[in-house]
N, C-alpha and C positions, 0 to 999 in steps of 0.2 A: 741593496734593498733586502735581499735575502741571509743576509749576517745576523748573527746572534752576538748577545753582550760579548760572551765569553770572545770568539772571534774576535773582536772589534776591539776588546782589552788589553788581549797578545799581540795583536800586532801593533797595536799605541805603544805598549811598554817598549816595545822593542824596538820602535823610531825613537824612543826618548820621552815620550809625554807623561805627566803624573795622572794623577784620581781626577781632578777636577777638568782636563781636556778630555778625558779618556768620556766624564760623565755626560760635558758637554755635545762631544761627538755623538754619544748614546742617542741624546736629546734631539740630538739634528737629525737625525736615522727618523727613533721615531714620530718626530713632524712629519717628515718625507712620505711616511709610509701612512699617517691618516691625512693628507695634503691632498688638494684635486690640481696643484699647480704641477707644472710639467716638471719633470726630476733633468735637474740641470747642475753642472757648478757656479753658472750664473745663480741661480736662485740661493743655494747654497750659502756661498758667500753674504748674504743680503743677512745672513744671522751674524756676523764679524762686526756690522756697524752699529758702535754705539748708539746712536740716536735713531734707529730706525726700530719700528714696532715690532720688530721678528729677533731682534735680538736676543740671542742664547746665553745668557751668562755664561762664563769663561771658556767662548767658543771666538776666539780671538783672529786675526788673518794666521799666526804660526800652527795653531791649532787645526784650522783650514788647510792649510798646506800639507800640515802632516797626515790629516784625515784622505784628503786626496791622493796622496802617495799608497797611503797603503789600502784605499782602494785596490787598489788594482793587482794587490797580493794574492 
């Protein structure tokens, strides 16, 4: 929650992701951060599925995975 773009770019590039996961990610951050839903990877992931309302354009399950990994950097 407390990451900045730049953050959050460096370490996408550096698992592998391009601009448009990197942006996605950005996206989901900040949802997260003006959201009153509880901050979960359940919730999270609920932007990966095509058909559902919260869907982040090219915020895909790989995207998800890698977002989550380098959380924790």
């Amino acid at each position: 929650m407390d990451t900045t773009y730049d953050q959050l770019s460096t370490l996408m590039q550096q698992a592998g992701s391009n601009i448009t996961q990197i942006n996605a990610s950005w996206k989901a951050v900040e949802y997260w951060r003006k959201s009153d839903q509880e901050l979960t990877w359940d919730n999270l992931k609920k932007f990966t599925v095509n058909k559902s309302k919260e869907k982040i354009k090219g915020f895909a399950i790989g995207t998800y995975q890698t977002f989550k990994k380098v959380a924790y950097l």
